[in-house]
N, C-alpha and C positions, 0 to 999 in steps of 0.2 A: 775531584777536578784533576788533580794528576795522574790518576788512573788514566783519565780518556788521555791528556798528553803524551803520558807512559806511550799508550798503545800507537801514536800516530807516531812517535818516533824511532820504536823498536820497528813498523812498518815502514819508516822510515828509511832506516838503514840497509833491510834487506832491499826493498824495493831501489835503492840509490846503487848498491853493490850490483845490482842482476841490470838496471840501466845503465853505469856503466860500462860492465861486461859486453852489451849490447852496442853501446853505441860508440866504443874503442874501436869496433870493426874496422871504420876506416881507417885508421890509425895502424891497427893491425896490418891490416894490407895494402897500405900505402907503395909499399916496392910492386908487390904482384902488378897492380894497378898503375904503377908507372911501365913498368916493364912491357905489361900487355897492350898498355895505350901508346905512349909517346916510341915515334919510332924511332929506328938506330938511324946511321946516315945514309943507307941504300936504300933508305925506304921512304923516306921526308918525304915525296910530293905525294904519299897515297892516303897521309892523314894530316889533319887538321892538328898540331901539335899546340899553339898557341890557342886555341878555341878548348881545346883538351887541359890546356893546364889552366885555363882560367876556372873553369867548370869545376876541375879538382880544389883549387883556392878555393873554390865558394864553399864546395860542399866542407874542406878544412876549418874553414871560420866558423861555418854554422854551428858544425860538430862542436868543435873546443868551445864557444860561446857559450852552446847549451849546457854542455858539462857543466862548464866551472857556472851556472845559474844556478842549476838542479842541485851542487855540491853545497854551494855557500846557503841556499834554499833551509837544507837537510841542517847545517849548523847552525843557521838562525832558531829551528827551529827546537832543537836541542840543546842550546847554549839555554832558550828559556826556557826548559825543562827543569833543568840544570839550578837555575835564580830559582824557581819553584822552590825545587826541593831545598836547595840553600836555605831559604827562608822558615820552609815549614821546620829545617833542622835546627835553626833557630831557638824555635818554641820550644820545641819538643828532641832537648838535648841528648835522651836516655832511650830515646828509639832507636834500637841498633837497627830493624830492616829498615828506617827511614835513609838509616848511617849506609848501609848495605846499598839501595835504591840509587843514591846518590853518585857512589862511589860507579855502579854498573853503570849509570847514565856520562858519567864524567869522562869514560872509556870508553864509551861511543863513541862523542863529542870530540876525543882525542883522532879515532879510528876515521872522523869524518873530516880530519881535519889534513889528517892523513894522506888521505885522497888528493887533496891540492895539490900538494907535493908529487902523488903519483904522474896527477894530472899536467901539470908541468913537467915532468920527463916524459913523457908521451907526449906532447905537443909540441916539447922541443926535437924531438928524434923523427917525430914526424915532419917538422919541417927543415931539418937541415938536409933529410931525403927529398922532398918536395924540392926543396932551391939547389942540389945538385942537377938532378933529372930536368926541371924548367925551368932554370935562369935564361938562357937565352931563349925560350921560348915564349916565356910570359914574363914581364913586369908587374909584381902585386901593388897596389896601393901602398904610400909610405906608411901604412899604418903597420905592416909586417916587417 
């Protein structure tokens, strides 16, 4: 039984680490992206700046939402790896690979936990760049 769990959370992991490499993009390029949209002041009546920052909020929220889903997803799933193995080492005090299993999964579960962390300095950097560039552009909902 904890084989199969093993294997969905070491898939897990990678699969979590390469999506969020993936979907930091916007986050990544949040300047560029302001930069090349919103324009300077000689240029304001040739773009929609306010239709342009709202659009980048949305796609901001979606992004960060799904992150931190997929992230705490990843550590639920791991955390009950984790009680597994606990328990099975329980029983069976004197199985050092069970001791070994445990400790490798405990360091995941750390690694994924991790992540929030990253994940919150990236969403903070991304939006203190976001609300320089379109405060007077856009008004977000009070919920940012």
């Amino acid at each position: 039984l904890w084989n199969k769990a093993y294997t969905l959370v070491k898939t897990c992991l990678y699969l979590l680490q390469e999506l969020l490499r993936v979907m930091r993009t916007i986050d990544d390029r949040i300047v560029h992206e302001l930069n090349t949209t919103i324009p300077t002041a000689s240029f304001v009546g040739k773009v929609d700046a306010s239709q342009t920052c709202k659009e980048l909020y949305q796609s901001l929220m979606e992004a960060h939402t799904s992150r931190e889903r997929i992230i705490k997803n990843c550590i639920a799933q791991t955390s009950n790896v984790v009680k597994t193995l606990r328990e099975e080492r329980e029983k069976a005090q004197d199985d050092v690979a069970l001791l070994k299993q445990l400790r490798k999964e405990q360091t995941k579960l750390k690694l994924m936990q991790s992540e929030l962390n990253v994940e919150e300095v990236v969403n903070d950097r991304s939006w203190k760049v976001f609300n320089e560039r379109c405060r007077i552009h856009y008004k977000p909902p009070k919920s940012q």
